[in-house]
Structure formats: C-alpha cells, structure tokens
Phi, psi and omega in degrees: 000122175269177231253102178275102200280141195262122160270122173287135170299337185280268181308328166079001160260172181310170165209139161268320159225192168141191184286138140250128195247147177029041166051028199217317215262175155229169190197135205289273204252168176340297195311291203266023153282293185327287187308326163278359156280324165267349161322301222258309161306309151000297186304334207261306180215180153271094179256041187264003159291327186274130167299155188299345170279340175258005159264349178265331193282315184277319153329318187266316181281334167275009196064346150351287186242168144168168219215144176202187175258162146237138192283150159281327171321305189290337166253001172283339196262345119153020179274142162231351181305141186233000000 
C-alpha cells in the first residue's frame, strides 16, 4: 500500500498535522479553517459578523472540524489505515 501524504486543500502542501474539516478535507492553518468555516456556516446562516473564536468554538462544537497529528514514521513506511 503506498503512503496518501495528506495535503492542505487550500495551499496543496504536506501536513503532518493541521484540521481535518467535514471529514475528507484538510487544512494546515487557523487562517484558512476560518475561512471554510464560514464557507460552510454561510449556507446555513450569515455568520460573517462573528469572531473567529466563536466560529471555531461553534464550528468544533458541530463537529465540522478538529484537529491532530499523523505520525510520519507511519506514514512514511507507506501505512495509512486508521
């Protein structure tokens, strides 16, 4: 089995850690979590008015997002099964 290097959706670089959103995607950093949290809260309501801690907080709380590591050894040795 070869090795799926987990890519930000935004930027297209590796990651070791970062966000995984709506359980397919990733995304490196903060910055660019926010923005697909209100991408995606948008639909739902006008969340553009709110701060970013209380769109991550809400966001976290729908289950949206959340965030880890992948060890690299393991994905370097070509495993990826979770």
């Amino acid at each position: 089995m070869s090795a799926e290097i987990r890519r930000c959706k935004v930027t297209q670089e590796p990651m070791e850690e970062g966000y995984v959103v709506n359980f397919d995607e990733y995304i490196k950093d903060e910055s660019n979590l926010v923005k697909a949290i209100i991408s995606y809260l948008d639909s739902i309501k006008d969340w553009s008015n709110v701060d970013k801690d209380t769109l991550i907080k809400v966001s976290y709380a729908m289950e949206f997002h959340y965030w880890t590591q992948w060890d690299s050894i393991y994905l370097e040795e070509g495993n990826n099964d979770y």
